[in-house]
N, C-alpha and C positions, 0 to 999 in steps of 0.2 A: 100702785098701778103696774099692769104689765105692759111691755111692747114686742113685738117682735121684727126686724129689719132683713129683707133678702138685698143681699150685695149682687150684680151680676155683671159676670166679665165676659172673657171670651177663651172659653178651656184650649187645651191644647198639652204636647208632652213636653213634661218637665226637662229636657236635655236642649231643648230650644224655645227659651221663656220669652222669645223676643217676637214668637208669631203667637204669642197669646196677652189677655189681658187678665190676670190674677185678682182674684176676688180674695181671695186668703190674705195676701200683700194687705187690699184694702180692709178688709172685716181687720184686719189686728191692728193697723191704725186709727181705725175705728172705736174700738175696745180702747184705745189707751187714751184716744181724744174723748171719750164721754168722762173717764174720772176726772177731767179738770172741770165739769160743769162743777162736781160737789167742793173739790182742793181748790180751783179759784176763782169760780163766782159765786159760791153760798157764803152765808155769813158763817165762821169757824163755832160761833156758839150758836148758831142753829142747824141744828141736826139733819143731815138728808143723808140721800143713799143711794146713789145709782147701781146696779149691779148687772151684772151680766152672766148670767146663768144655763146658757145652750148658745153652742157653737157647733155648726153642723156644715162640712164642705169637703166633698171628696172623697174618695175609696181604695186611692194605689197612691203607692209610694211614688211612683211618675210620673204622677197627670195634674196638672193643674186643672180645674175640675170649671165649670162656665158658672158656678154662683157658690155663694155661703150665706144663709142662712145663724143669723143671729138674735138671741131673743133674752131679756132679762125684766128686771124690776126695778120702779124707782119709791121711794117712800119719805115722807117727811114728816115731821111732828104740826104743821100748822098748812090747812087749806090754804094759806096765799105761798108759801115753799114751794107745796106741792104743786100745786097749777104753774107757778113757774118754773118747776120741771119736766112738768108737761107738757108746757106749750114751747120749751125749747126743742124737747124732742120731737115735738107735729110740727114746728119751724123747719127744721129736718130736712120733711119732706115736700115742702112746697118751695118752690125758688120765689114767689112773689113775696111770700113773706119776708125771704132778705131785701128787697127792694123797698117792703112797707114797714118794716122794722129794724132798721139796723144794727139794735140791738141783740138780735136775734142770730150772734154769733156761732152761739156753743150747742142746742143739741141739732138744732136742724143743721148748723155748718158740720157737725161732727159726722153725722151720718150720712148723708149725701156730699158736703163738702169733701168732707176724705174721701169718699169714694170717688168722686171726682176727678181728684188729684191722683190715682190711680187707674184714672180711664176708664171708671166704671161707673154705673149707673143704680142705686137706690130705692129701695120702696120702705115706708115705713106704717103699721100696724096695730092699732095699741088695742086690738083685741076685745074690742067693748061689748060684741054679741056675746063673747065666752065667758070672759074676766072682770067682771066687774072693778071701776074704779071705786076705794072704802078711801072715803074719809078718816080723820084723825078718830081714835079716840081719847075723847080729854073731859076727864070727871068735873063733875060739878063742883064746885068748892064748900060749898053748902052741905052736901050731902056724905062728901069725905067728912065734915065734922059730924057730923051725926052719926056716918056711921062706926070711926072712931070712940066716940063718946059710948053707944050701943057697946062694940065689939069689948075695949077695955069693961065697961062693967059688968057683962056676963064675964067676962075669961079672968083677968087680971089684964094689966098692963105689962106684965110679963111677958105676956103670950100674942101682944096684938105690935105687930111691924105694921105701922101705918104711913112709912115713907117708903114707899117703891118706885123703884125710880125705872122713868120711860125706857122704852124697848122700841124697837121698827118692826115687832109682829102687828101684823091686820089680823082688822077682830071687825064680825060682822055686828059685834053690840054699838060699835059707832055709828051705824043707819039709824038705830030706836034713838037714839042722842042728837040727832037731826033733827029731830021732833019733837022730843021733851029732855029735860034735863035729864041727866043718869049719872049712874055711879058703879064702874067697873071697878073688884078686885077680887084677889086671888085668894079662894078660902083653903086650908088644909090642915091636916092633922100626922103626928108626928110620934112611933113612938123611941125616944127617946135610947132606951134599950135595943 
C-alpha cells in the first residue's frame, strides 16, 4: 500500500523560527515515529515494512517553507499485518478514532500526533484512485508440490531451487490468487559460461 501525508505549518525566515511554525521539525519527527509501528508493535517474526520514500518541503536554504509533503509505502506478508498498518495509518488522520480506539496509538498518533506536537496540522492519503492496495501473494501449497515434482523431472533436481524465500515486492499475480488458488515463481535460465 501507498500513502502520502501533507504536514502544514506556518512558513516564515529561518533567522527567526519563533514567528514560524516548522513543518520540516514535524515531517522528521514523523518519519522516525512511523518506524516504531514496524520495531515495536509488529511481531519481530512477522514481517512488515513501513518506508518512507519522498520528502518534499522547501527551496532556500532560509525559509522555513508553510508545509512538507511526505509519502511512502507499507507492506506485509499476511492480509491481517497489513490492514493493521493500514488502519494505523488512516487512524492518523481522524481524531475520533483515538477516542474510539485507544489502541490506535502508532500510525494515526504518528502522523497527526507528531505533528501536533509541533503545532501543526496533518492530512493523510493512501491514494486508492491512483495505487492500488495488492494483497499478499502466497502460493498454494498444493501447487508448489506439483509444480516441484513437474519442474525436478523435466530438469534434474539439480537445476530446480524450490525454496525461495519471501520478498516485500507487490506483484499484481496476488489479485488472480483472490479468486482461485495459484502458484507464483520465478523461472530462468543460466549460462553457466
Amino acid at each position: 500500500g501507498f500513502f502520502e501525508a501533507k504536514i502544514s505549518g506556518k512558513g516564515g525566515h529561518a533567522a527567526i523560527p519563533q514567528q514560524s511554525i516548522d513543518p520540516i521539525l514535524a515531517a522528521s519527527n514523523v518519519i522516525l515515529s512511523l518506524q516504531h509501528l514496524v520495531s515495536r508493535e509488529a511481531d519481530p517474526l512477522d514481517s512488515q515494512v513501513v518506508t518512507i520514500g519522498k520528502c518534499q518541503g522547501g527551496s532556500a536554504y532560509n525559509v522555513i517553507p508553510d508545509s512538507v509533503t511526505i509519502g511512502g509505502t507499507f507492506r506485509a506478508f499476511s492480509k491481517q499485518s497489513f490492514n493493521q498498518l493500514k488502519q494505523r495509518i488512516e487512524q492518523i488522520n481522524s481524531n475520533e478514532s483515538i477516542q474510539m480506539c485507544p489502541k490506535a496509538d502508532a500510525l494515526m498518533q504518528v502522523i497527526i500526533g507528531q505533528a501536533a506536537v509541533q503545532r501543526c496540522n496533518a492530512t493523510v492519503d493512501f491514494l486508492d484512485g491512483v495505487k492500488p492496495f495488492y494483497p499478499p501473494t502466497i502460493n498454494n501449497g498444493d501447487l508448489h508440490e506439483h509444480f516441484v515434482n513437474v519442474a525436478v523431472n523435466m530438469l534434474g533436481i539439480n537445476k530446480v531451487e524450490s525454496a525461495m524465500s519471501p520478498f516485500m515486492g507487490a506483484e499484481d499475480f496476488s489479485f488472480y490468487q483472490e479468486v482461485i488458488p495459484g502458484y507464483f515463481f520465478f523461472l530462468g535460465m543460466k549460462n553457466a559460461e
